[in-house]
C-alpha positions in Angstrom: 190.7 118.0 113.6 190.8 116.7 110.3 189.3 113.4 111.2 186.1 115.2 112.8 185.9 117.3 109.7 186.1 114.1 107.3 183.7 112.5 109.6 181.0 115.7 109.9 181.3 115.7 105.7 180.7 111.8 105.5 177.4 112.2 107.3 176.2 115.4 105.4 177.0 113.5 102.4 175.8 110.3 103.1 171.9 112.2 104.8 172.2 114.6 101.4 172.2 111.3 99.3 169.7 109.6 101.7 167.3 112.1 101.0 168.1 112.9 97.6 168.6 109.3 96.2 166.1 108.0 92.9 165.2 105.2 95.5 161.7 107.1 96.5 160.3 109.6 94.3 158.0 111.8 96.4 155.5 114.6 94.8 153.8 115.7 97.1 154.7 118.3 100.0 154.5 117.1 103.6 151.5 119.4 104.2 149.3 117.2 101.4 149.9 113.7 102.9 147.1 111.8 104.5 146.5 112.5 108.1 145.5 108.7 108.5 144.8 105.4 106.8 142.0 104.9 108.7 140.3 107.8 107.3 140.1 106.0 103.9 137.2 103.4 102.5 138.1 100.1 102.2 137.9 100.0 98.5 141.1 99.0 96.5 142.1 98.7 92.5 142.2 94.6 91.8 145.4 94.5 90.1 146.9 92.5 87.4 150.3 91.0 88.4 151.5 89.9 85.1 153.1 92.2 82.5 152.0 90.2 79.7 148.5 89.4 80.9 147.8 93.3 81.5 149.7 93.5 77.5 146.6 90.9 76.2 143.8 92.2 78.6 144.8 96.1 77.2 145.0 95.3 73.4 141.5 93.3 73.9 139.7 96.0 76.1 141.0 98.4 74.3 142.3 100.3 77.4 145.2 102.1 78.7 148.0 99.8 81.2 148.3 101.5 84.3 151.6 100.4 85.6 152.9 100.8 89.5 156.0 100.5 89.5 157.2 99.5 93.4 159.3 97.6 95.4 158.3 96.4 99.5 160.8 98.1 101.4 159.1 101.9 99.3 157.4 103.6 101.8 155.5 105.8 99.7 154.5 102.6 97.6 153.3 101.1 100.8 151.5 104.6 101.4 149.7 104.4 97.7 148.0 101.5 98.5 146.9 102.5 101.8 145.6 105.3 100.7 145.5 106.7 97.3 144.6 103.2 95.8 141.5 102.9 98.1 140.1 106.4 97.6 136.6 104.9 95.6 136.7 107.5 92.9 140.4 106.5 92.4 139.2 102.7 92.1 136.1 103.4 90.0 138.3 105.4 87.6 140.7 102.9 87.4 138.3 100.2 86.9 137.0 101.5 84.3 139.5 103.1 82.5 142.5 100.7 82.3 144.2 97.5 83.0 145.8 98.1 86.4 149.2 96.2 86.9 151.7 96.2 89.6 155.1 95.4 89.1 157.4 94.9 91.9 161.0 96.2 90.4 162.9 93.4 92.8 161.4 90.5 90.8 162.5 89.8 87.4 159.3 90.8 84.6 159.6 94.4 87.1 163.1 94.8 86.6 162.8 93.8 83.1 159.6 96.5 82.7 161.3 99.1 84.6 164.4 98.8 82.6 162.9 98.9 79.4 160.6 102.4 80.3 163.7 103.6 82.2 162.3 103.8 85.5 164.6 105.9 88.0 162.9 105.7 91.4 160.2 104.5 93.4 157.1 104.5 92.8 156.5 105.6 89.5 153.5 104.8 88.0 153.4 104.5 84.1 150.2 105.1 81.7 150.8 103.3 78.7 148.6 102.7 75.5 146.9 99.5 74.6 150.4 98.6 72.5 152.9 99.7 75.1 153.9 102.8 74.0 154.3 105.3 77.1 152.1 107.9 77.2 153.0 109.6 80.1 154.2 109.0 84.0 153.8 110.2 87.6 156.9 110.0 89.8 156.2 109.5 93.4 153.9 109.4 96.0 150.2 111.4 95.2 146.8 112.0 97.1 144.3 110.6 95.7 143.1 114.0 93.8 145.7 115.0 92.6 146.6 111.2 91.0 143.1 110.9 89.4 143.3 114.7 87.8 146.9 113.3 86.7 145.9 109.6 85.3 143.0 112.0 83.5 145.2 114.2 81.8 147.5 111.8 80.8 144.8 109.8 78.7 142.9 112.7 77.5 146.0 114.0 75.8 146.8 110.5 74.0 143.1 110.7 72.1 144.4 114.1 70.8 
């Protein structure tokens, strides 16, 4: 009895932490995820790749960083870019607005990055000023409305 006990807790525990770990962040409820990836353009945010090209292009456009924050195996970084990163409002805005940079957190500059503005789970996309300083953060998965009224907000309040 005692071993089907210890075994029935070992797999609570281990689908709690499964569920529960920092590995994937995710925002937004199951009802608000896209129904398809087919249903979105074909636009998509040209990325920089390169912390400290995104650090020059910033300080000399004198725009916000934009950092994802991902790793391969994320799903909900995979479902970003299929969906969320091609909505063409979402791509216009970011275009114009700041120096988009993904980071994968397996390679050494994302580790380094994700390390330094204490990144906790996957994705987690970071808004940063022109000179690095964090000005704010979304955690996990978002539809494409929702993370453009976010990314808004976020640099609206660092002009106040």
């Amino acid at each position: 009895m005692k071993t089907v006990t210890g075994t029935i807790v070992l797999i609570l525990a281990t689908t709690v932490m499964t569920l529960t770990a920092p590995g994937c962040h995710r925002s937004a409820p199951a009802s608000e995820e896209p129904a398809a990836i087919a249903s979105h353009g074909e636009a998509s945010v040209s990325w920089t790749t390169s912390w400290d090209e995104a650090a020059k292009r910033a300080r000399a456009e004198k725009k916000a960083i934009l950092i994802d924050c991902y790793a391969d195996w994320c799903i909900w970084c995979r479902r970003l870019d299929a969906t969320t990163y091609r909505d063409p409002k979402v791509v216009s805005f970011l275009t114009d607005r700041v120096v988009a940079t993904k980071l994968n957190v397996d390679k050494p500059e994302g580790r380094r990055v994700a390390s330094q503005y204490h990144v906790d789970g996957l994705p987690t996309i970071l808004v940063l000023s022109p000179d690095g300083h964090e000005l704010g953060r979304i955690p996990g998965y978002m539809p494409a409305g929702q993370f453009l009224d976010r990314v808004k907000q976020i640099i609206a309040g660092a002009g106040k």
